[in-house]
C-alpha positions as CSV (number, residue, x, y, z in Angstrom):
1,X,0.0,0.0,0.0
2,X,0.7,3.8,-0.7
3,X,-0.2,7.1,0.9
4,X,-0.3,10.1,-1.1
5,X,2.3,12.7,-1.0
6,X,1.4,16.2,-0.3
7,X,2.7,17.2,-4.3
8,X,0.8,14.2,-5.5
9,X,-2.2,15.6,-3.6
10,X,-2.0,19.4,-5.0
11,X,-1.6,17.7,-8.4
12,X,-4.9,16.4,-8.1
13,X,-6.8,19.3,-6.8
14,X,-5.4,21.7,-10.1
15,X,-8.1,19.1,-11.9
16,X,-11.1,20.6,-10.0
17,X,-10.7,23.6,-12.0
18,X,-12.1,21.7,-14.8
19,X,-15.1,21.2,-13.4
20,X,-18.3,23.6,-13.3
21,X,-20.6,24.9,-11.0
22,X,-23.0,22.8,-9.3
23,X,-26.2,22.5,-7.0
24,X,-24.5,19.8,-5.5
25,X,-22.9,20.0,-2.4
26,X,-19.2,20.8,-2.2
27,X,-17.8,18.5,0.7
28,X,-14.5,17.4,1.9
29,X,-14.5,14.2,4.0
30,X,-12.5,13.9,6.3
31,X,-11.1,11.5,9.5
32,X,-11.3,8.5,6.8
33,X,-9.5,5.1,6.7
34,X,-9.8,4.8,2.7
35,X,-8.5,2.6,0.2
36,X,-8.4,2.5,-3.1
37,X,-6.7,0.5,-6.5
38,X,-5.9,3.6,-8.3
39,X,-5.6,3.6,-12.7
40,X,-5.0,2.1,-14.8
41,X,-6.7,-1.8,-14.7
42,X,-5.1,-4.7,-14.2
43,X,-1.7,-5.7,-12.4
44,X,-0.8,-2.2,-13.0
45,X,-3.4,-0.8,-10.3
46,X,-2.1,0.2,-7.0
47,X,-3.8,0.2,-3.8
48,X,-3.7,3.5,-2.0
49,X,-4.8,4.6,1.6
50,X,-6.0,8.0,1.8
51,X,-7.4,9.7,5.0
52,X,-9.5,12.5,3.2
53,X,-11.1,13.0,0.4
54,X,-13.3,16.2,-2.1
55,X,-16.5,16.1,-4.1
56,X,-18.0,18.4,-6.1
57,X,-20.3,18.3,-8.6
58,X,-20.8,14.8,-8.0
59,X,-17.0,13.9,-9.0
60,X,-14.0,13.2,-7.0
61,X,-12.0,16.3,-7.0
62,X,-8.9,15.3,-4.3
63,X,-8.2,12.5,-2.5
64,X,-4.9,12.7,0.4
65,X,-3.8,13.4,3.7
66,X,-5.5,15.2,7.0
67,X,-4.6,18.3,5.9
68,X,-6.6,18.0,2.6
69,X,-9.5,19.9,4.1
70,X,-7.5,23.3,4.6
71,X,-7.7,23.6,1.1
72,X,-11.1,23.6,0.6
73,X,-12.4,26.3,3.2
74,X,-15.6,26.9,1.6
75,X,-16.6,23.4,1.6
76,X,-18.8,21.3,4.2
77,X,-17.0,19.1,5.9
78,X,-18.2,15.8,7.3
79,X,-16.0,14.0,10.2
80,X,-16.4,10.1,9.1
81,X,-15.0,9.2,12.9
82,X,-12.1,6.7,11.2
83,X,-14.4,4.5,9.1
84,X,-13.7,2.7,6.1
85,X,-14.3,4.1,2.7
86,X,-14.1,2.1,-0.1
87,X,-15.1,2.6,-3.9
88,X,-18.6,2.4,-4.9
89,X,-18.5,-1.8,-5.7
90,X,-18.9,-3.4,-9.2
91,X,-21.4,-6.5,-10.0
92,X,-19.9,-7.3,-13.2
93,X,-22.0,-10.1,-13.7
94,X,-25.8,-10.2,-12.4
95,X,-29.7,-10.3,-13.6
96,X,-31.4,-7.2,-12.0
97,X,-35.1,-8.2,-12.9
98,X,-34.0,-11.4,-11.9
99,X,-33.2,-10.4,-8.8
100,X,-35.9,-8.0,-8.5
101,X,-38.7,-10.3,-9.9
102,X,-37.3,-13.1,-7.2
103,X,-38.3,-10.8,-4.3
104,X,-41.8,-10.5,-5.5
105,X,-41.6,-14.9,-5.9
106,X,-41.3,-17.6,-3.2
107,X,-37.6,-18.0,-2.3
108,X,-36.1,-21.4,-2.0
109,X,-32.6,-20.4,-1.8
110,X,-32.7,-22.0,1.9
111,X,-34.9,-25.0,1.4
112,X,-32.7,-28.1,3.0
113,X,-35.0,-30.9,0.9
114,X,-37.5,-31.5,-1.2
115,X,-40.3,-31.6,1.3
116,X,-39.2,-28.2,2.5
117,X,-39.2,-26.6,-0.6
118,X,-42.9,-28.2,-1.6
119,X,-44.4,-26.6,2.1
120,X,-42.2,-23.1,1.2
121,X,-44.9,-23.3,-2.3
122,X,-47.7,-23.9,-0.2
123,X,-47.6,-21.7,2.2
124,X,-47.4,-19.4,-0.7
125,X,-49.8,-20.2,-2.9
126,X,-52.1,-20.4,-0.3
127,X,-51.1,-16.7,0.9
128,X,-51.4,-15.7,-3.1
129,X,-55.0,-17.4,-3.9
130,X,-55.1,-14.3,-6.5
131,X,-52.2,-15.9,-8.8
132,X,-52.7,-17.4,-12.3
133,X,-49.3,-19.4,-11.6
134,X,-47.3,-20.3,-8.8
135,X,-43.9,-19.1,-9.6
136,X,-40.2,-19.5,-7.4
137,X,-36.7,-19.8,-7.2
138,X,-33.6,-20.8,-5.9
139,X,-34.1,-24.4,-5.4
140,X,-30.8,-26.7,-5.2
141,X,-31.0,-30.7,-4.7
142,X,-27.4,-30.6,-4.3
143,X,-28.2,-29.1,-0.7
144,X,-30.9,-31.7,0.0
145,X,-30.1,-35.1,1.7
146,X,-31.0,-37.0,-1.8
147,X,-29.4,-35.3,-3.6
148,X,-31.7,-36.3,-6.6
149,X,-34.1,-33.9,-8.6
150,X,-37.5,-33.4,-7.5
151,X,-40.7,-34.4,-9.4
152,X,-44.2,-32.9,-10.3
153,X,-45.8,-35.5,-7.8
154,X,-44.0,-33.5,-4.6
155,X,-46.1,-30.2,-6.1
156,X,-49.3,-32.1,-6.9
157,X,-49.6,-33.4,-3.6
158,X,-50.1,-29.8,-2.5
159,X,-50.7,-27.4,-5.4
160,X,-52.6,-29.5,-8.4
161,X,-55.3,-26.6,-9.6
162,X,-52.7,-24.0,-10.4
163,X,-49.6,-24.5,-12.6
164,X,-46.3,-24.2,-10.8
165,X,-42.9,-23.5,-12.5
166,X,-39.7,-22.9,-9.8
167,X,-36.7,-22.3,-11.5
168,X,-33.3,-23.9,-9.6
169,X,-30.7,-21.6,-8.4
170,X,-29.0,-21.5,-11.2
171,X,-31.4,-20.4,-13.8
172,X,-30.8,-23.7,-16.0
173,X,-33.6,-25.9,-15.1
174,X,-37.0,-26.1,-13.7
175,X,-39.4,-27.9,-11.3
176,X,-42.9,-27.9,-12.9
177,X,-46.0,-29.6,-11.0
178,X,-48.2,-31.5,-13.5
179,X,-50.9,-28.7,-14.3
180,X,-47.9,-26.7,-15.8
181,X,-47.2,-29.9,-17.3
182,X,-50.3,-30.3,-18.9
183,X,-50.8,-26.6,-19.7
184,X,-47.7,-27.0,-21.9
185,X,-48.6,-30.1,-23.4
186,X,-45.3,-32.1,-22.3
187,X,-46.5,-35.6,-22.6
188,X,-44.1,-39.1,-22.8
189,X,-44.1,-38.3,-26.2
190,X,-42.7,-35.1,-26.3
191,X,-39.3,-34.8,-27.6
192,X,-36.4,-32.5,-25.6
193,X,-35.2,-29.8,-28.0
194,X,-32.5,-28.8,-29.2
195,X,-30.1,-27.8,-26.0
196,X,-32.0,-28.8,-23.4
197,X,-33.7,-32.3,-21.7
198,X,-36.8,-33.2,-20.7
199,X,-35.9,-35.1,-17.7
200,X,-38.1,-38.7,-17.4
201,X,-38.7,-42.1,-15.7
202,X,-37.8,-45.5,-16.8
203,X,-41.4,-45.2,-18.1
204,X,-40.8,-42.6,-20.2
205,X,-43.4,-39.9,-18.4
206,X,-41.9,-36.3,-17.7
207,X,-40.5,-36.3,-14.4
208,X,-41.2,-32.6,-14.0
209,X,-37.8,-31.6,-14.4
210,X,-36.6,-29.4,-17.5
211,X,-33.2,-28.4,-18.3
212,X,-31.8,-25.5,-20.2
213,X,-33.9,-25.0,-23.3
214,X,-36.2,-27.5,-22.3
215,X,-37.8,-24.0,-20.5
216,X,-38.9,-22.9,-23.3
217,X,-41.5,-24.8,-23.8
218,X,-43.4,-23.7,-20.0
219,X,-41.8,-20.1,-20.4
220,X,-43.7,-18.6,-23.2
221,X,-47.2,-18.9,-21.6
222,X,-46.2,-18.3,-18.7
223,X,-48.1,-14.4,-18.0
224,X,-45.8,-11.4,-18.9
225,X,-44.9,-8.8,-15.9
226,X,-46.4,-5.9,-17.2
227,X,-43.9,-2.8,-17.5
228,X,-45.6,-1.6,-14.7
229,X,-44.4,-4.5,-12.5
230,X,-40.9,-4.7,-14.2
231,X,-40.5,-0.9,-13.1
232,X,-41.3,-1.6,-9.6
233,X,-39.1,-5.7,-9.8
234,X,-36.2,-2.8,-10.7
235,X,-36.4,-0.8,-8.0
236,X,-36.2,-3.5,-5.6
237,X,-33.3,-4.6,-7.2
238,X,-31.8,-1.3,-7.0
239,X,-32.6,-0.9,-3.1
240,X,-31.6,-3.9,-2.5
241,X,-27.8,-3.8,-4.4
242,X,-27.3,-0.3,-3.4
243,X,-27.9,-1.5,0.7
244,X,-25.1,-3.9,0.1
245,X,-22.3,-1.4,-1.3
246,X,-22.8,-2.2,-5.1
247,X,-23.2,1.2,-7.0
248,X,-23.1,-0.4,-10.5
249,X,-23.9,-3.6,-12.3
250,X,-23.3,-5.3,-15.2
251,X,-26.9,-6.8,-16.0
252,X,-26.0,-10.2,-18.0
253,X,-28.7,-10.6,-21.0
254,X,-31.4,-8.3,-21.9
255,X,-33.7,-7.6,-24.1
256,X,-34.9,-5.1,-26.1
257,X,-37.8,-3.8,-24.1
258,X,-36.1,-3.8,-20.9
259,X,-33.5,-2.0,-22.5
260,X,-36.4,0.6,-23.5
261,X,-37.3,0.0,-19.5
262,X,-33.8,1.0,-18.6
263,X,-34.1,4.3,-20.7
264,X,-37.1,5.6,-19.7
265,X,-36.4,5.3,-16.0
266,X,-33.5,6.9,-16.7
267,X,-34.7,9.4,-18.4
268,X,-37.1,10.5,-15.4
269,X,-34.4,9.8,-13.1
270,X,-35.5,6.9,-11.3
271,X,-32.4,4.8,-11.6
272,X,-30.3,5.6,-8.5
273,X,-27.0,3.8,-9.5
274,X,-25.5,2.5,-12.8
275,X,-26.3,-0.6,-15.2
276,X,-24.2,-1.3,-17.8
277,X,-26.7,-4.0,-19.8
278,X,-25.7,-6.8,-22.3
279,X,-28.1,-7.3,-25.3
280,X,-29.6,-10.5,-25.1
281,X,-28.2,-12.2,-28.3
282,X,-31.6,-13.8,-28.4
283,X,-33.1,-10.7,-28.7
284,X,-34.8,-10.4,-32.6
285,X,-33.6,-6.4,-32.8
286,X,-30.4,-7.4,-32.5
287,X,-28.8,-6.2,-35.6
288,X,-31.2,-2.7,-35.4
289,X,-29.9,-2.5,-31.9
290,X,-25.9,-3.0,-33.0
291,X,-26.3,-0.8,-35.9
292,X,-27.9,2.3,-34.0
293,X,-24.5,1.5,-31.6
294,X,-23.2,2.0,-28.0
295,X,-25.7,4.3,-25.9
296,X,-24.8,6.1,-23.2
297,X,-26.1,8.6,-21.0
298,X,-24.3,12.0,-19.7
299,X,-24.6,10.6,-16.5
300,X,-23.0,7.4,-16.9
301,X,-26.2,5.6,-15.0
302,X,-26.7,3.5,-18.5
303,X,-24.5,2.2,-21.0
304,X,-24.9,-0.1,-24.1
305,X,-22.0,-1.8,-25.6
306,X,-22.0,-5.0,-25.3
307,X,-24.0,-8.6,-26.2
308,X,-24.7,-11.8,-23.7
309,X,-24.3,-14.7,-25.4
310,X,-25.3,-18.5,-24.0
311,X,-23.1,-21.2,-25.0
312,X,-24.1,-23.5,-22.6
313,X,-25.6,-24.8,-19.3
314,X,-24.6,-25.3,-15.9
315,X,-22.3,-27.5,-14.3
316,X,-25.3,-28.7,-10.9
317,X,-27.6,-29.5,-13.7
318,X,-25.1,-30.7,-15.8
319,X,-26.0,-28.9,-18.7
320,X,-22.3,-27.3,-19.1
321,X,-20.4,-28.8,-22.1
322,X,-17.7,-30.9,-21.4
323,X,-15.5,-32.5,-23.5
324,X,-15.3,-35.7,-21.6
325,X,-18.1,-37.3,-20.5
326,X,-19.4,-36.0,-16.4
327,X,-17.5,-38.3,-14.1
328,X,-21.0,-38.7,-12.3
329,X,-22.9,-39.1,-15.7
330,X,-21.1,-41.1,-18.2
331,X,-23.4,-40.9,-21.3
332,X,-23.8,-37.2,-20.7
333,X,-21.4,-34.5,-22.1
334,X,-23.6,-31.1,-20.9
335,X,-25.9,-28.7,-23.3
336,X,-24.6,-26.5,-25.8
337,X,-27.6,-23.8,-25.5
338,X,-26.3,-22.2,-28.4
339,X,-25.1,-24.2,-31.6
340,X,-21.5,-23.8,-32.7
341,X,-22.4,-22.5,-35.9
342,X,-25.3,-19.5,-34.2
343,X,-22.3,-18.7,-32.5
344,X,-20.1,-18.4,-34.9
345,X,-22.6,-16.3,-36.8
346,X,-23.0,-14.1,-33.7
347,X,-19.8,-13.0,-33.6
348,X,-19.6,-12.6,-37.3
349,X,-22.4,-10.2,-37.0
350,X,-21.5,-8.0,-33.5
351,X,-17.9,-7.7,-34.0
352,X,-17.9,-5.1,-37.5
353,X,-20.2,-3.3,-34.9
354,X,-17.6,-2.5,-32.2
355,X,-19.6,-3.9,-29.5
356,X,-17.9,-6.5,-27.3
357,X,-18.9,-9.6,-26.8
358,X,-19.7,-11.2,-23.5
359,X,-20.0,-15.2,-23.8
360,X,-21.4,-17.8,-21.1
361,X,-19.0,-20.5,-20.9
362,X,-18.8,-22.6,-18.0
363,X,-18.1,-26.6,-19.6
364,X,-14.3,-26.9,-21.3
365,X,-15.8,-27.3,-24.2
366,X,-17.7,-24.2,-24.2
367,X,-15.1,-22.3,-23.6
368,X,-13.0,-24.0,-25.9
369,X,-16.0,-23.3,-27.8
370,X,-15.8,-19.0,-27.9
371,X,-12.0,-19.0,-27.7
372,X,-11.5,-20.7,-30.6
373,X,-14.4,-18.3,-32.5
374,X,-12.5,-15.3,-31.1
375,X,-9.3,-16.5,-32.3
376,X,-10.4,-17.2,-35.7
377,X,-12.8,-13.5,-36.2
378,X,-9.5,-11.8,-35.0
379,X,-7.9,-12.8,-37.7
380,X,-10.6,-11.9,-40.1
381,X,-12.6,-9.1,-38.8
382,X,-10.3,-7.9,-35.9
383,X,-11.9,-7.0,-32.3
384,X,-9.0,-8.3,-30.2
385,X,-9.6,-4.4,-28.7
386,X,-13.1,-4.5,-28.1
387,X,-12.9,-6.6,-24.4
388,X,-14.0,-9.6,-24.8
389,X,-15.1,-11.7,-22.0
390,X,-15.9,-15.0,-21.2
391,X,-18.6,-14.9,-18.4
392,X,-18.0,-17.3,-15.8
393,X,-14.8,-19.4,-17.4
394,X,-15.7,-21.9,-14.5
395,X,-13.9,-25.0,-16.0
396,X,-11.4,-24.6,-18.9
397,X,-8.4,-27.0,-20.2
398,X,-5.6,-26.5,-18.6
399,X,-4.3,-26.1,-22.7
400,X,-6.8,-22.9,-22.8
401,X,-5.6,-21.1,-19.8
402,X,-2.7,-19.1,-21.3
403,X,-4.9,-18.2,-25.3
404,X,-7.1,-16.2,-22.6
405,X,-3.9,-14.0,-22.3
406,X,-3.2,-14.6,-25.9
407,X,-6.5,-13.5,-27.2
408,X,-6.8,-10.4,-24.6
409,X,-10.1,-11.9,-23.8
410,X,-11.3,-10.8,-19.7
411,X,-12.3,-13.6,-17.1
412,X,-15.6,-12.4,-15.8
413,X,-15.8,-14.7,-12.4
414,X,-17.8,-15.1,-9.5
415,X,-16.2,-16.0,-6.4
416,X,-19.1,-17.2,-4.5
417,X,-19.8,-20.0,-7.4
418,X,-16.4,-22.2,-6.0
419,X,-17.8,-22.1,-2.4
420,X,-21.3,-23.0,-3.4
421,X,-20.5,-25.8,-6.2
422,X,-17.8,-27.5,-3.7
423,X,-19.6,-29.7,-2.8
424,X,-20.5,-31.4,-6.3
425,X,-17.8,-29.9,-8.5
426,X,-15.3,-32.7,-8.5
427,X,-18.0,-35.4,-8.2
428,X,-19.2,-33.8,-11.6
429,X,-15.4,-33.4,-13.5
430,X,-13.2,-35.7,-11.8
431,X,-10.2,-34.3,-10.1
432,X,-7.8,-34.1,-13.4
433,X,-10.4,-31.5,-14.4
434,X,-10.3,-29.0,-11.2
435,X,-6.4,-27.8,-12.7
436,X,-8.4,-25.5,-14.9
437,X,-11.6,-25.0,-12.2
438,X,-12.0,-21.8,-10.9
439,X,-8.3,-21.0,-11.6
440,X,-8.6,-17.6,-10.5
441,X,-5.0,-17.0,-9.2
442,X,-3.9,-19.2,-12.5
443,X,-5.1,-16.5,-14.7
444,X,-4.3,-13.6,-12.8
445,X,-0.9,-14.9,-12.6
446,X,-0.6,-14.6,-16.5
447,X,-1.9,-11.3,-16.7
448,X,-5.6,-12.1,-17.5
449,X,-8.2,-9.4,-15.9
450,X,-10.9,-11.1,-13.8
451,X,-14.0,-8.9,-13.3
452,X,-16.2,-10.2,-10.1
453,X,-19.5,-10.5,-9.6
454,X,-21.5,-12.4,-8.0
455,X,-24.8,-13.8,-10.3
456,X,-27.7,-12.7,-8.7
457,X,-30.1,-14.0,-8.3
458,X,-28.7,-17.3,-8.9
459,X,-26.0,-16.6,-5.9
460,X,-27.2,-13.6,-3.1
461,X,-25.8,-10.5,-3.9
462,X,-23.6,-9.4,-1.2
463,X,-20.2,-8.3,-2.6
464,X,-18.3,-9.1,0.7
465,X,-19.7,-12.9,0.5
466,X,-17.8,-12.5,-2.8
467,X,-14.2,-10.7,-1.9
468,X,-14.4,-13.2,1.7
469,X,-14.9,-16.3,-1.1
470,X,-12.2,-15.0,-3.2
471,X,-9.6,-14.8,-0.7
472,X,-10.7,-17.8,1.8
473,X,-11.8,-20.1,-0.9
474,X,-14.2,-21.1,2.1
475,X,-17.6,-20.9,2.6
476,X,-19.4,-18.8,5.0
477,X,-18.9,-21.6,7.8
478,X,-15.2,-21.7,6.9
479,X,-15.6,-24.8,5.5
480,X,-13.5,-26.5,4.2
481,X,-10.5,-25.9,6.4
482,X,-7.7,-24.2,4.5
483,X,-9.5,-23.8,1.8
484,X,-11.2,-25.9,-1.4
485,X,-8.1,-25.6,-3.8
486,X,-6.6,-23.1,-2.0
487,X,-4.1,-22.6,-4.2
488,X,-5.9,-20.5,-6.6
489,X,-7.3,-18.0,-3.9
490,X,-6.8,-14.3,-4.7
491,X,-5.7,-11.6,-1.8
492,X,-8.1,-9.5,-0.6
493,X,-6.1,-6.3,-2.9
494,X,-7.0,-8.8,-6.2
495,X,-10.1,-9.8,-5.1
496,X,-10.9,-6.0,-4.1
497,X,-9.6,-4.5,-7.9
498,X,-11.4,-7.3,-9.4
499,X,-14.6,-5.8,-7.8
500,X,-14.2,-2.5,-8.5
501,X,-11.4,-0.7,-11.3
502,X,-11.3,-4.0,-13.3
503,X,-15.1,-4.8,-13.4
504,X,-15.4,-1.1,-14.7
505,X,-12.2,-2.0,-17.0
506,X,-14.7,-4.7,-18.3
507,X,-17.3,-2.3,-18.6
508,X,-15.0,0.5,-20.9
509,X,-15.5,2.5,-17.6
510,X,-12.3,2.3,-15.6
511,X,-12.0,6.7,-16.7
512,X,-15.6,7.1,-15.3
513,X,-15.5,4.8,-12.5
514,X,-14.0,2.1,-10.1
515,X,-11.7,3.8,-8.1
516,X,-11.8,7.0,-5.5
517,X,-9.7,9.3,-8.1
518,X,-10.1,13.0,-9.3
519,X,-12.0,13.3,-12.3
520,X,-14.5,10.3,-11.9
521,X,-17.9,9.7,-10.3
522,X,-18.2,9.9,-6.5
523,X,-19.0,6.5,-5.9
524,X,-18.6,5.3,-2.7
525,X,-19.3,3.1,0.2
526,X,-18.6,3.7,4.6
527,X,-17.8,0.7,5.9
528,X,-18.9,-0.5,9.8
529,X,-15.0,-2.2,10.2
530,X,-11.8,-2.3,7.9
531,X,-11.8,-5.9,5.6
532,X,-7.7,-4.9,5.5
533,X,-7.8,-4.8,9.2
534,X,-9.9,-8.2,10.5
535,X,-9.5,-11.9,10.0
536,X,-10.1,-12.9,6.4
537,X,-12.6,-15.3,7.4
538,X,-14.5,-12.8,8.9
539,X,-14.9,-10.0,6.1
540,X,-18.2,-11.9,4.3
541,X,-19.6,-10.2,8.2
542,X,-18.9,-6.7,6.9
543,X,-21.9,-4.7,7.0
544,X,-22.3,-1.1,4.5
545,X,-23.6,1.5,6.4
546,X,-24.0,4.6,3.5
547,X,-23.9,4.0,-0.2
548,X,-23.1,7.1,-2.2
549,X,-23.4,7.3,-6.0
550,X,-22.6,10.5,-8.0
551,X,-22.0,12.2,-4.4
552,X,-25.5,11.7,-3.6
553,X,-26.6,9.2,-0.7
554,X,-28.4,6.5,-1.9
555,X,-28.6,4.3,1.1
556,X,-28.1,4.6,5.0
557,X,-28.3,2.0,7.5
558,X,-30.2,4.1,9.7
């Protein structure tokens, strides 16, 4: 760590002349324990304590020492009693109507069997008589004693006059009761689709079980949330995200008219912090929407540069693509949601455009998959400078590490997906696959930039559940002891630049955003203790007590 000299720190306040007058208030902070990776991303990124700090006109104007204040006399001046400032946080990688639309659902996140989860539904519907369907997430029967999926039998027993349709926690399958069953027409004859499974018994029926784009045929006649409710799923989301110290997000996969959402709350200024949205690549507008290119608003709360596309599944439901069989699963290789040639075509199509592409790959083969399509449009159509990521990169060849490097492509991780699939991860690939498993330190090591996030709703939210999983490799009961695979843990410095200036690196923000510098946004968060300062396995405990964005307080624990 570094503290800033008193030249460095006059340096920096000659930039506040370039800035303009403002009804904002013009406050100095001072009595702070701050830290901060400073510019530019990646290794090069330096951690700096600072102990007080200048906004104006919603931007950092000087950051230094305890005498920083005497240089602002006209300025209010807040006393923050010692605590902890850090940057505004980063969610490079989440689903905000997911996450909002869950809240308004019946959570199953904590169910601990099958039994539990069915009475969770139950007690719902039957506080919800008004509902067409029955609708939940966040079920996992990796955290149940069997172990085995459920079926539409548990549901029926309960809830048989309603459809019910409870997506798992990782967004790649779903538990339907038989109404829904019969409302879609699934039958022992029905056929699974292309990139997905209709799971069924050694009879043949549907077990009530779909995987991956076996959805898609409940999803579609399943009722619409009306803009109306979207707007208000949003702003749950928002609360919520901004009450745990996340003042942007990367929101992985939209569509066109949620994009149109997006703009119109943020044109009557109902977005308190900042989205960066990936097109859906499913989305039909697609080329419209690449030709018309990047959008982004004066105030840096939305920007538009970038595509989501799904390669495959996920590794719980066994949907990611392998390439060698599952260890637990012999016959079964994963999912590959989108065909090698629709890729292809995708990138073909959104690279002449400038936009970057962001591509879920969590199997080996999937991410064998995008790198070798990126390799070969490089040569052809360029875009090795556009940022390329590959969300997740969960399980990769050990051979495929190092062409991340290679092909400037940026890991987009989430820390809290090692501690929650340790329990099944190695059952699932076999233990000469986990060299290339979550190889965060692997690929850091080479250079390779790894934006954090955390997946929401398919993991919770809370950034410091993600920087404590990052550095412990543990789960929140510090299990297992020393760590699952220790060896590719990040320190909390990584773990904390991964969160902040190289998620907004991965965003084409890192100017704008992701650190406490002059010149970019006030974004930023007062701790209740110091992460630097505690035992690691305690900082998942730290608690944000005000959220600022733009200088403005957007959250207070009291």
């Amino acid at each position: 760590m570094r503290s800033f000299s008193r030249s460095i720190m006059t340096s920096l306040i000659a930039l506040s002349a370039f800035f303009t007058t403002s009804i904002n208030a013009q406050t100095v902070y001072t009595n702070v324990n701050g830290y901060t990776l400073t510019s530019p991303a990646g290794q090069d990124a330096q951690l700096a304590q600072f102990s007080a700090f200048a906004v104006r006109n919603g931007k950092f104007i000087a950051m230094g020492d305890a005498e920083l204040a005497q240089q602002f006399p006209d300025f209010t001046r807040v006393d923050l009693q010692g605590k902890t400032v850090f940057p505004g946080l980063i969610d490079a990688h989440g689903h905000v109507l997911g996450l909002g639309l869950s809240l308004l659902q019946v959570d199953l996140r904590t169910s601990e069997s099958a039994s539990d989860a069915v009475n969770a539904v139950n007690d719902y519907a039957q506080q919800h008589r008004d509902l067409q369907w029955i609708k939940g997430r966040g079920w996992n029967q990796e955290n149940w004693p069997s172990k085995r999926f459920p079926t539409a039998k548990q549901l029926d027993e309960f809830v048989a006059d309603r459809p019910v349709y409870l997506t798992r926690v990782d967004g790649h399958a779903a538990w339907l009761n038989s109404k829904a069953l019969e409302v879609a027409g699934i039958t022992s004859e029905t056929v699974s689709p292309d990139g997905g499974q209709i799971i069924k018994d050694a009879q043949g029926n549907p077990t009530g079980v779909l995987i991956d784009n076996a959805v898609n045929l409940v999803e579609p006649l399943i009722p619409e949330p009306t803009a109306s409710e979207k707007k208000q799923a949003f702003q749950l989301a928002f609360n919520h995200l901004l009450s745990l110290g996340i003042t942007s997000v990367h929101d992985a996969g939209v569509p066109a008219v949620d994009l149109s959402i997006y703009k119109g709350m943020q044109h009557q200024g109902e977005m308190p912090m900042r989205v960066y949205p990936m097109i859906a690549a499913t989305e039909p507008q697609l080329p419209q929407l690449l030709a018309e290119g990047p959008y982004r608003t004066d105030d840096d709360k939305l920007f538009i540069r970038s595509v989501k596309i799904y390669a495959d599944g996920a590794l719980g439901s066994r949907g990611a693509a392998l390439l060698k069989p599952y260890s637990d699963d012999h016959d079964n290789h994963g999912l590959l949601v989108t065909s090698v040639d629709n890729i292809r075509k995708l990138y073909q199509l959104i690279i002449p455009f400038g936009f970057q592409i962001n591509t879920h790959a969590i199997g080996d083969r999937a991410n064998r998959i995008a790198l070798d399509a990126f390799a070969e449009f490089y040569q052809t159509l360029g875009g090795r400078n556009l940022r390329n990521r590959i969300e997740h990169a969960q399980i990769v060849n050990v051979d495929d590490l190092q062409r991340f490097k290679d092909l400037n492509i940026i890991a987009s991780m989430q820390p809290t997906h090692a501690t929650s699939d340790k329990n099944m991860a190695e059952d699932r690939l076999g233990k000469a696959r986990m060299k290339g498993a979550y190889a965060w330190h692997t690929l850091l090591e080479q250079g390779t930039i790894i934006a954090a996030g955390s997946d929401f709703p398919v993991e919770l939210a809370n950034p410091f559940y993600g920087l404590h999983a990052a550095v412990t490799r543990q789960d929140r009961q510090n299990m297992p002891a020393g760590g699952w695979y220790a060896e590719e843990s990040m320190s909390l410095e990584q773990a904390l630049r991964a969160f902040t200036i190289d998620a907004a690196y991965a965003g084409w923000q890192e100017s704008t955003l992701g650190s406490i510098e002059p010149g970019k946004w006030a974004d930023f968060i007062v701790l209740d203790r110091d992460p630097f300062a505690i035992d690691a396995k305690d900082i998942w405990r730290v608690d944000v007590e005000q959220t600022f964005v733009a200088g403005e307080q957007v959250y207070s624990n009291e």
